[in-house]
C-alpha positions, 0 to 999 in steps of 0.5 A: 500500500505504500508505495501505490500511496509513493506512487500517487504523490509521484504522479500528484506532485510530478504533473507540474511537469505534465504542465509544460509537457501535455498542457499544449496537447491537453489546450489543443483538445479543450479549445474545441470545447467552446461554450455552446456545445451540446457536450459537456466540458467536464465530460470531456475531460473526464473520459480524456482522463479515463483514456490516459488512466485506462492505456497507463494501468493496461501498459502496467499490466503488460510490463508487470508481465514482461518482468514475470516472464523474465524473471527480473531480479533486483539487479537486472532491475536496476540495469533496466532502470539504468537504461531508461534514464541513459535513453532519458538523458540521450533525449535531453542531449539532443534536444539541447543540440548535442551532435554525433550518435546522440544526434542519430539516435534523436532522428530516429526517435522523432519519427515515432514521436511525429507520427503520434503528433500527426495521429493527433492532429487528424483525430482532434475532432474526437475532443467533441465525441466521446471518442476522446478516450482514444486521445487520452489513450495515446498520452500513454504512447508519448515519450516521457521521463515520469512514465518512462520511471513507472514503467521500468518500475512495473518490468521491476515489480514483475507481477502483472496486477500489481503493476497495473495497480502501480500504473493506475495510483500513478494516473491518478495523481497527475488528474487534477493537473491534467483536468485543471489544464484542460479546464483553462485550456477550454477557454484559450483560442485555437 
């Protein structure tokens, strides 16, 4: 129980960064929210949020598996973790303008990320549809350090429910960021 309550305080007080990092994903949905819909604004966001809690709980489960089936051991566990935060750091180098390797690597990672973009851009007209669950579905897709440490967090935990269990106390805690940006982002102008 403690550490789904560790993993909840992660995700609470870590989605300030899901501020600068899903808020202009998050206001680009919730600008098609304007007032005078026949939908609800708080439905919206609340089956966004259900969508990112749904594909984060259900990646928990499959890591969780992937650990059982591997049997990782605490330290196999750590040399994953290891590796997460090298990928991590390789990313944050190329960002910054880094060349060489690292700049081969980040070209080979963008393409993923921009087609993920692209797939959000056609379906941004689900924000009006109850299919927006589909849109908080691939926030779980999107390249992030939170996840990237809860993920290898379930591969560590090797137990399919309880890493599920890890992923959605996670989820949990970065709602209230992610509804609260949606709520501010409704009211911005495309």
């Amino acid at each position: 129980a403690i550490t789904l309550i560790a993993a909840f305080l992660f995700g609470f007080l870590g989605s300030t960064h899901c501020l600068g990092m899903c808020g202009p994903l998050v206001s680009l949905y919730a600008s098609q929210l304007a007032p005078g819909l026949a939908v609800s604004p708080l439905r919206q966001h609340l089956l966004f949020n259900l969508g990112r809690t749904l594909a984060y709980t259900n990646l928990g489960i499959l890591l969780g598996m992937a650990g059982f089936l591997l049997r990782i051991r605490p330290w196999s566990a750590g040399l994953i973790g290891l590796m997460a935060g090298l990928f991590v750091l390789l990313m944050g180098t190329h960002f910054l303008g880094a060349g060489g390797i690292v700049s081969r690597l980040g070209r080979l990672l963008a393409r993923p990320t921009g087609a993920l973009v692209g797939v959000w851009r056609r379906y941004v007209a689900l924000a009006r549809s109850p299919g927006i669950v589909l849109l908080g579905a691939l926030h779980g897709l999107l390249p992030c350090p939170l996840l990237y440490v809860m993920f290898t967090s379930a591969v560590a935990i090797g137990d399919p429910i309880y890493g599920g269990s890890l992923l959605f106390a996670f989820s949990l805690g970065t709602v209230p960021m992610m509804g609260a940006i949606g709520m501010v982002g409704q009211h911005l102008k495309p």
